[in-house]
N, C-alpha and C positions, 0 to 999 in steps of 0.2 A: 583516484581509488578504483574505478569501477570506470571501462567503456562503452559506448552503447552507441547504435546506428538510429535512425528513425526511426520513428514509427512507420510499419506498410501492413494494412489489414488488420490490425490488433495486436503485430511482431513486432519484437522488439530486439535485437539482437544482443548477447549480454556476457562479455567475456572477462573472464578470472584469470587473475595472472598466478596460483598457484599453479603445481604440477599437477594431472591428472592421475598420477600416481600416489598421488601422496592426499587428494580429495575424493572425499563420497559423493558420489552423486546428491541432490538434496536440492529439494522443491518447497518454495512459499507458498502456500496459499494467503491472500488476502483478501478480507470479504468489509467491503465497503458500506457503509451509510446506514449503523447501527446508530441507536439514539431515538428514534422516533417513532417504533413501533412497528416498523416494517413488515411487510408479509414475507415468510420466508426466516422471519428472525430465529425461531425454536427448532424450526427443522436445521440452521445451519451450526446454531448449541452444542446439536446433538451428533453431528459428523464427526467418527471415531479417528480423529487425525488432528496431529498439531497446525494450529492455525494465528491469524495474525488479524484481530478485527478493529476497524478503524472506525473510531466513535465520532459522531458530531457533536462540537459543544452546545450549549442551551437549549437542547432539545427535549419535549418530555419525558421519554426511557433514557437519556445519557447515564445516567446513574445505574439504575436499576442493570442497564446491559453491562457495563461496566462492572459492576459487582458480579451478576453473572457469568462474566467471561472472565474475570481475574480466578474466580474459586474453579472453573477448570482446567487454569493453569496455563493458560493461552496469553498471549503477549495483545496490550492496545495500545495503540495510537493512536492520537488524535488528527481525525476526520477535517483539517483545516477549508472552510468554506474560502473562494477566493474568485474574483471577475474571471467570465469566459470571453472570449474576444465576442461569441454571438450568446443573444439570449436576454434576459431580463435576470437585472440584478436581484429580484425579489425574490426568483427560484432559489436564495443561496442560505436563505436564512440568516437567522440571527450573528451577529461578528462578523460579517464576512470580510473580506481583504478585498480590497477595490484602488487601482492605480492611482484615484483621486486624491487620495487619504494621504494627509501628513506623516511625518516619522515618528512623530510621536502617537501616534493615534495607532499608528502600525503596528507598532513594539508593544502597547497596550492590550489591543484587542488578541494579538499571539497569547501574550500574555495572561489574560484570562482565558483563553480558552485552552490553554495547558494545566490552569488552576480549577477549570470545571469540570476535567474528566479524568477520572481518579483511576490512577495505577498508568497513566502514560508513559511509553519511554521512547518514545517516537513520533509519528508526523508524517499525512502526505495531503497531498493537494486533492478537494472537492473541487472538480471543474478547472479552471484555474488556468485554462489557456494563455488568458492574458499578462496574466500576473506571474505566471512560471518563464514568461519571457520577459520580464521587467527586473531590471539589473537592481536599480535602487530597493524596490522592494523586497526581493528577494535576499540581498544579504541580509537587511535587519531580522526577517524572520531565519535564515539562517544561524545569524547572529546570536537568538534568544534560547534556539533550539542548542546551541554548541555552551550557551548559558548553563541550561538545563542537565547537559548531559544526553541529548537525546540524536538519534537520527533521525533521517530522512530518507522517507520512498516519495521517487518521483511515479508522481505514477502515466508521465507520457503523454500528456493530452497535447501536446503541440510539438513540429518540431524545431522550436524554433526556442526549447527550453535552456536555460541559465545554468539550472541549480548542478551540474556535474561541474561546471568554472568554478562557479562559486564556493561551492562545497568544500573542491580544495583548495582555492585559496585561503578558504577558513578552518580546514583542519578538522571539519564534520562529513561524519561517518554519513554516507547515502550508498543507497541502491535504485537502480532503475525498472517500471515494470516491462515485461515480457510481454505478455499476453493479457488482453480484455477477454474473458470468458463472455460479457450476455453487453456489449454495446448495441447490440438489437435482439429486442425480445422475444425471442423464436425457439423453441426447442431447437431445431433442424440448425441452426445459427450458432449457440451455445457448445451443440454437441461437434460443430466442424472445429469450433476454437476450443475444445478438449485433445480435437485430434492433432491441431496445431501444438500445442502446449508438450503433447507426448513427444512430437517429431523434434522439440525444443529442448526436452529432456535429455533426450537420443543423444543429441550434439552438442550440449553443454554439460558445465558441473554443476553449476547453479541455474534455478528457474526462478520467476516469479511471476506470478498470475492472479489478475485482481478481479472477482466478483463480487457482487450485492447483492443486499436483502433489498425488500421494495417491491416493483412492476418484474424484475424478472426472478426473484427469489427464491421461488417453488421451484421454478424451471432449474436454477443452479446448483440449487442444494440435492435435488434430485439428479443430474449429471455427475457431480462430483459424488456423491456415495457411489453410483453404478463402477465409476470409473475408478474407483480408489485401490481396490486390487488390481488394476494391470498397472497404475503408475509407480505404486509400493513393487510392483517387480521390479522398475527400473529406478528409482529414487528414495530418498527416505523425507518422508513429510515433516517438514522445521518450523519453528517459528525464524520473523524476520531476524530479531536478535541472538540465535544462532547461526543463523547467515552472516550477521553483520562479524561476531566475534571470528569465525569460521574464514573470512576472507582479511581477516585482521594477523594469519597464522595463530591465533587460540589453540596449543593443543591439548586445549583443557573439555575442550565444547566435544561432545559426541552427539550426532543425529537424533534424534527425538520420534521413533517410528509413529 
C-alpha cells in the first residue's frame, strides 16, 4: 500500500502512488504519549489544525484526553506500548508487548488495550524497535487491528521494521512516519526537523510527522503553532484517517484545513 525508505535523521521517505494531479498536498500531524498527563498536553488541544493523538492505554488521563480529543473532532489511536531492542522494560508501562509473550497473551493485551481507549480507530507503536521487527508478533497484532477495523502508523523506530510486509499480506490499511519532530529535546533540534518536514512537504503529496506531549511538549507545541502558517501555504492539515481514505482513492474525503 504505501512505500518507505529508512529511517536517516528523523526522514522517512514516503511515496503515493496516486497522481499528483489528481492529490492535494496534505500533512499528518501526530502527537504521541497522551494518557498520562503530560506537559504540553493543553497547549497541543489548543493547536488550530486537524491532528491525530495517540493515547496510551491504562494510563491516568487515557480517558479524560480521550474524551477531550474526540469532542474536538481529531482522530486517536492507540499509543501501543511494545519492547525496544535498548532500554528497560519498565519504561513502557502498563500492557506492554514484549517478544517473550505467548500468542495468546499477545492478542489479549492488544486487545484490551483498544478496549481501554475510547473512540480508537487506529494504532502505532510506543517504542517498539524490537517488536516492530518481530514477524510473529507483529501479525497477531496486525491481525486484531484488521479485526477491529483499524489502521496502522508505523511510526519508524527501527529499520529493520515488518509491519509494511505484513500489512499487506493482511489486507490492513498502514502508513509510515516521515519525520520525528522533538527525538531530542532542544528547541534549536525541533525547529531543524520543522524545516525538514517543510522540505518533505515540498516533495511529496503526503507527510506525516509524529511529536509528543511530555519532556519536549512546550518545545513542540510551541514550534508547530509558529510554523503552522507557512506549512497551510503549502499543505492542508488532515487527520491520519483522511490520509488513510485519501490514498485508498476516496473521492469522497476532502482535506480538513
Amino acid at each position: 500500500m504505501f512505500l518507505t525508505t529508512p529511517v536517516q535523521k528523523g526522514f522517512v521517505d514516503f511515496s503515493v502512488h496516486a497522481a499528483e494531479s489528481e492529490t492535494p498536498r496534505t500533512i499528518a500531524i501526530v502527537i504521541d504519549d497522551f494518557g498520562n498527563g503530560m506537559k504540553g498536553t493543553e497547549e497541543m488541544l489548543k493547536l488550530p489544525i486537524a491532528f491525530t493523538a495517540a493515547i496510551m492505554p491504562f494510563m491516568p488521563t487515557t480517558q479524560k484526553d480521550a474524551e477531550a480529543v474526540h469532542k474536538l473532532g481529531h482522530d486517536i489511536i492507540v499509543h501501543m506500548p511494545m519492547e525496544p531492542n535498548k532500554g528497560l522494560k519498565s519504561w513502557l508501562g502498563p500492557g506492554a508487548l514484549t517478544v517473550d509473550l505467548n500468542d495468546e497473551e499477545i492478542r489479549n493485551r492488544v486487545e484490551d488495550a483498544i478496549a481501554n481507549v475510547p473512540y480508537a480507530i487506529g494504532m502505532n507503536n510506543h517504542m517498539g524497535s524490537k517488536v516492530t521487527a518481530d514477524e510473529r508478533v507483529m501479525r497477531i497484532v496486525l491481525k486484531v487491528c484488521k479485526e477491529h477495523g483499524m489502521f496502522f502508523l508505523d511510526s519508524r523506530t527501527t529499520f529493520k521494521t515488518v509491519i509494511p510486509k505484513i500489512a499487506d499480506e493482511l489486507g490492513v490499511p498502514y502508513l509510515s512516519n516521515n519525520v520525528f519532530l522533538d527525538d531530542v529535546y532542544t528547541a534549536s533540534h525541533v525547529s531543524k526537523q520543522v524545516e525538514l518536514l517543510k522540505k518533505h512537504i515540498d516533495e511529496h503529496d503526503q507527510s506525516i510527522s509524529i511529536g509528543h506531549v511530555g519532556p519536549p511538549g512546550m518545545i513542540t507545541s510551541a514550534a508547530l503553532k509558529q510554523n503552522i502558517p507557512s506549512m497551510k501555504s503549502k499543505a492542508s492539515f488532515v487527520r491520519l484517517s483522511d490520509m488513510v481514505r485519501q490514498s485508498m482513492g476516496d473521492p469522497l474525503v476532502l482535506p480538513n484545513p
